[in-house]
DRENBATI-696267 format. One record per residue (C-alpha): residue number from 1; y, x, z. Coordinates in Angstrom, 1 decimal. Last residue first. Example, Ala and Ser with C-alpha at 12.3 -4.5 7.8 and 13.67 -1.06 7.14 Angstrom:
// residues 2
<node><k>2</k><v>-1.1</v><u>13.7</u><w>7.1</w></node>
<node><k>1</k><v>-4.5</v><u>12.3</u><w>7.8</w></node>
***
This chain:
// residues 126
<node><k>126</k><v>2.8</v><u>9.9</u><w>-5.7</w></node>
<node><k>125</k><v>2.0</v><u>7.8</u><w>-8.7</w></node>
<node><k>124</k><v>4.8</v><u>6.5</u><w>-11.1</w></node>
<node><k>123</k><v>3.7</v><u>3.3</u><w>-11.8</w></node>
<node><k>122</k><v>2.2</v><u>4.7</u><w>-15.1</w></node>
<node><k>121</k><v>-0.4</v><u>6.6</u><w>-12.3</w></node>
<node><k>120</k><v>-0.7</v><u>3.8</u><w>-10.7</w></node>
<node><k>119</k><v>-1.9</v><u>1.4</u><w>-13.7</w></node>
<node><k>118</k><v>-3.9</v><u>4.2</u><w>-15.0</w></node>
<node><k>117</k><v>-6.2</v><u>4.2</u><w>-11.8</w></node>
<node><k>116</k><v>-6.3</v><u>6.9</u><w>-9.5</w></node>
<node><k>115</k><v>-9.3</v><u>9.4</u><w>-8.9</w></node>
<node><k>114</k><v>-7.8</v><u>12.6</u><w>-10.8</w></node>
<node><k>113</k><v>-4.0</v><u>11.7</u><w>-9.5</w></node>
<node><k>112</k><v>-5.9</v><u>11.4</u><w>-5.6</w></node>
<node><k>111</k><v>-7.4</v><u>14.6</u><w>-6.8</w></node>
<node><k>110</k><v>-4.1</v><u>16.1</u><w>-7.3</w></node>
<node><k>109</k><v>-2.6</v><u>14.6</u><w>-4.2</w></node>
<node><k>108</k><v>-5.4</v><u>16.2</u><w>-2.0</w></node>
<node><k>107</k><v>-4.9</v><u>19.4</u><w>-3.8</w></node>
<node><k>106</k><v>-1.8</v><u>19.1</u><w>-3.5</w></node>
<node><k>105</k><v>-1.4</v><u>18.2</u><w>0.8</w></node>
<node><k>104</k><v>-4.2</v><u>21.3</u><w>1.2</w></node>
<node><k>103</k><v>-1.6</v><u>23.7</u><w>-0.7</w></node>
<node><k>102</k><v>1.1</v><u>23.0</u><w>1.4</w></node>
<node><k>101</k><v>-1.1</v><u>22.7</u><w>4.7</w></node>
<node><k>100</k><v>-2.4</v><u>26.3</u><w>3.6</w></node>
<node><k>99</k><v>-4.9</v><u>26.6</u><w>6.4</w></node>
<node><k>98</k><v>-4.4</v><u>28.7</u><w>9.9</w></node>
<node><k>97</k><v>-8.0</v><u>29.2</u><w>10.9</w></node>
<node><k>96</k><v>-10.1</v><u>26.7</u><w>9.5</w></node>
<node><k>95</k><v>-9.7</v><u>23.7</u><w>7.5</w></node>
<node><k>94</k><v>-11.4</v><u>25.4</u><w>4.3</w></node>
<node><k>93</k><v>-10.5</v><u>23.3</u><w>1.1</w></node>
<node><k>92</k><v>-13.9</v><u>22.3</u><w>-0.7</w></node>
<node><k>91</k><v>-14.4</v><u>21.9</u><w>-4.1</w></node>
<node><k>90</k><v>-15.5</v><u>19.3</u><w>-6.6</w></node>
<node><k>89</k><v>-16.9</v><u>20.0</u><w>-9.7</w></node>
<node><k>88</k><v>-19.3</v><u>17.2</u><w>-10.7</w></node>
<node><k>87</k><v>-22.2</v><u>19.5</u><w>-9.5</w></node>
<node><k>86</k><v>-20.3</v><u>20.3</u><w>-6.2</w></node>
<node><k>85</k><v>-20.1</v><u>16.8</u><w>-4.3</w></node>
<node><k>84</k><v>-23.8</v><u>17.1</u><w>-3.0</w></node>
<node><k>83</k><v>-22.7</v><u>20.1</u><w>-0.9</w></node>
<node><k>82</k><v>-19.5</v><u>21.7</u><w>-1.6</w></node>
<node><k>81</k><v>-18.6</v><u>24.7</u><w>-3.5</w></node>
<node><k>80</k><v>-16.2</v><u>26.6</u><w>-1.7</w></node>
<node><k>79</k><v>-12.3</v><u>27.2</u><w>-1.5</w></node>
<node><k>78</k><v>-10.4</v><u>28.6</u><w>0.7</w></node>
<node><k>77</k><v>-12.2</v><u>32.5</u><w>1.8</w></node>
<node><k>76</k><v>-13.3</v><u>32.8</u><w>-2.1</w></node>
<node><k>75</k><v>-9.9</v><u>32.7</u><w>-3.4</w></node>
<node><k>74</k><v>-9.8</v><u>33.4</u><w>-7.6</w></node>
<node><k>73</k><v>-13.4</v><u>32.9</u><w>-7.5</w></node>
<node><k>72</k><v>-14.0</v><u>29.9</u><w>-5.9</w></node>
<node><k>71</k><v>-10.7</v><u>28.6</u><w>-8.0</w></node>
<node><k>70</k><v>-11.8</v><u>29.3</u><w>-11.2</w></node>
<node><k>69</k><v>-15.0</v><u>28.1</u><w>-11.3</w></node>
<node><k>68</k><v>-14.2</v><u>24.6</u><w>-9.8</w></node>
<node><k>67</k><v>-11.5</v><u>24.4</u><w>-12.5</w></node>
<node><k>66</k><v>-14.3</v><u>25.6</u><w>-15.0</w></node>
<node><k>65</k><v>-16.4</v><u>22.8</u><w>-13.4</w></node>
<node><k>64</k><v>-14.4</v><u>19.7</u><w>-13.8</w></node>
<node><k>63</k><v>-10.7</v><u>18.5</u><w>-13.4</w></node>
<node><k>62</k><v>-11.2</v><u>19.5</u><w>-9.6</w></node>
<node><k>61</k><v>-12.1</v><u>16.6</u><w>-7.1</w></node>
<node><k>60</k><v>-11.5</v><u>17.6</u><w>-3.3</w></node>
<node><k>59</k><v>-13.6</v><u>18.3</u><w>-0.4</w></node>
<node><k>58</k><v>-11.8</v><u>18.5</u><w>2.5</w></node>
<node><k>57</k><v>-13.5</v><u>21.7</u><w>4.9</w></node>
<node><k>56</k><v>-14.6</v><u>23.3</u><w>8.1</w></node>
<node><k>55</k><v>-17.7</v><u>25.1</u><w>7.1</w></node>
<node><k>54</k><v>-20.5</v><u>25.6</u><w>10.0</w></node>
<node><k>53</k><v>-23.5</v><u>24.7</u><w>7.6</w></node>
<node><k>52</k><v>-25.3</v><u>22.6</u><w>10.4</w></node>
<node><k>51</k><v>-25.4</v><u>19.6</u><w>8.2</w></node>
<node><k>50</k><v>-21.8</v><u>19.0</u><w>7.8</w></node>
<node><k>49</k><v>-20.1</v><u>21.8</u><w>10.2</w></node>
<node><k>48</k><v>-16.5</v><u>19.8</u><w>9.4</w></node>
<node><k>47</k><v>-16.7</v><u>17.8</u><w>6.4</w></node>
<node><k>46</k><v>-13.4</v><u>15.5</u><w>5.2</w></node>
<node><k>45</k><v>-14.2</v><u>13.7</u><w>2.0</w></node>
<node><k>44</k><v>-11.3</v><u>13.7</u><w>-0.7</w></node>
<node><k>43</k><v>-10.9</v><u>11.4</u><w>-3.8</w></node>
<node><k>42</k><v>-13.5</v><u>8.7</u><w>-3.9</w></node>
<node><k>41</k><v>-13.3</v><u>6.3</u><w>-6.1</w></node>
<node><k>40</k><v>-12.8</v><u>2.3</u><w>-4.8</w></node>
<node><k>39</k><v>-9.4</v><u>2.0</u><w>-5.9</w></node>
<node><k>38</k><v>-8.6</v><u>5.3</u><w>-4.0</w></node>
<node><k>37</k><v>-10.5</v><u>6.3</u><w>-1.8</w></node>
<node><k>36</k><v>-10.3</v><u>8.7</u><w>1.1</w></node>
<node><k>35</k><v>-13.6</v><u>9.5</u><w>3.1</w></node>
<node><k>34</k><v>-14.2</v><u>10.1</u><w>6.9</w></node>
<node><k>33</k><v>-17.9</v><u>11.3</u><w>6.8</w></node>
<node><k>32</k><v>-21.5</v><u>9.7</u><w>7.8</w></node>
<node><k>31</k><v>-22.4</v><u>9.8</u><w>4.1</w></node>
<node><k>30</k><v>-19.3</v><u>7.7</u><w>3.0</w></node>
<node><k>29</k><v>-17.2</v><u>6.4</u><w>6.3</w></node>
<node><k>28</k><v>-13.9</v><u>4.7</u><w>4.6</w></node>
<node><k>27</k><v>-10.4</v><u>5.2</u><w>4.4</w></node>
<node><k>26</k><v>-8.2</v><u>3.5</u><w>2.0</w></node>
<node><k>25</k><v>-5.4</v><u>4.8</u><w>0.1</w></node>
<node><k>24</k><v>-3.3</v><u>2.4</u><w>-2.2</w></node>
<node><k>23</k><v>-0.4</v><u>4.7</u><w>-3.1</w></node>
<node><k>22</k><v>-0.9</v><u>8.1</u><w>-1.1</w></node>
<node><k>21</k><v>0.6</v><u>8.8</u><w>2.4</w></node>
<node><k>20</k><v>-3.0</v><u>7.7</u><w>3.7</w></node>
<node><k>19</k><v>-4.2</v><u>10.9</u><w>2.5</w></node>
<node><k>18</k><v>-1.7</v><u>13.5</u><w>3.9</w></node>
<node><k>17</k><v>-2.1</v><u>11.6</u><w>7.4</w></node>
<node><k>16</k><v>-5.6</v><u>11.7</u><w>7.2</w></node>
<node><k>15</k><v>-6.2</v><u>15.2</u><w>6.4</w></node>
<node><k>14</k><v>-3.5</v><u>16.0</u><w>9.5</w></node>
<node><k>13</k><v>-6.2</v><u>14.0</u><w>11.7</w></node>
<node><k>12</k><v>-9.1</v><u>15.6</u><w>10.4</w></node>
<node><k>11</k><v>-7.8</v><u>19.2</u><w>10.5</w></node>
<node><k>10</k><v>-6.6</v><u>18.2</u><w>14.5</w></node>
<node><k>9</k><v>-10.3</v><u>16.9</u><w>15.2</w></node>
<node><k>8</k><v>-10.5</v><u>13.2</u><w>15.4</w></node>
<node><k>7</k><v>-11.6</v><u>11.8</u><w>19.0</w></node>
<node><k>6</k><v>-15.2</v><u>11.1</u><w>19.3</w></node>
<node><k>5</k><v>-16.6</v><u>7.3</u><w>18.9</w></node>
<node><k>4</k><v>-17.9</v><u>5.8</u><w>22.3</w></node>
<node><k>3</k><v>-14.8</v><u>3.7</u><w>23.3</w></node>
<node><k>2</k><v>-14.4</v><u>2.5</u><w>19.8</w></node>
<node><k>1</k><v>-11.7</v><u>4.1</u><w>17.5</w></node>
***
């Protein structure tokens, strides 16, 4: 961190730790926003008021848009339909309040298992 760059928000810096847990994580700036990949894919972005839209969230692959579907409308108040990412069914997590940390850690591990090459994944993944 440079003497001019803002210290990471608590959601961002548990997001991070979750993340970087995973087999052959690296973090990157994608869009101005701390992003996880994983053999150069993306698997979670973390967006907190992105363009003004005051949602504190990770975004996270789904295995498509019925997942996607499914989720929003099963628990409205977590998940949303992010920005840019939502066409190819990602969602977002809310990092607000008091989240899930349980269910944040597997949806990031689920979409790190959705990004990941084969060869990890035979490797025995997370």
């Amino acid at each position: 961190m440079t003497a001019d760059a803002p210290a990471a928000s608590p959601a961002l810096t548990r997001v991070r730790e979750i993340a970087l847990l995973l087999p052959e994580v690296e973090e990157r700036t994608s869009h101005g926003q701390p992003t996880f990949f994983v053999a150069d894919k993306q698997f979670a972005q973390v967006r907190e008021n992105h363009h003004g839209d005051g949602l504190n969230v990770v975004c996270v692959r789904t295995s498509g848009t019925d997942e996607q579907a499914m989720l929003i409308d099963a628990a409205p108040d977590t998940y949303s339909r992010p920005a840019y990412l939502g066409p190819s069914g990602w969602v977002g997590v809310t990092l607000d309040g008091d989240p899930d940390w349980v269910l944040i850690e597997d949806r990031i591990a689920r979409s790190w298992e959705l990004a990941a090459p084969r060869r990890l994944l035979e490797a025995g993944g997370r």
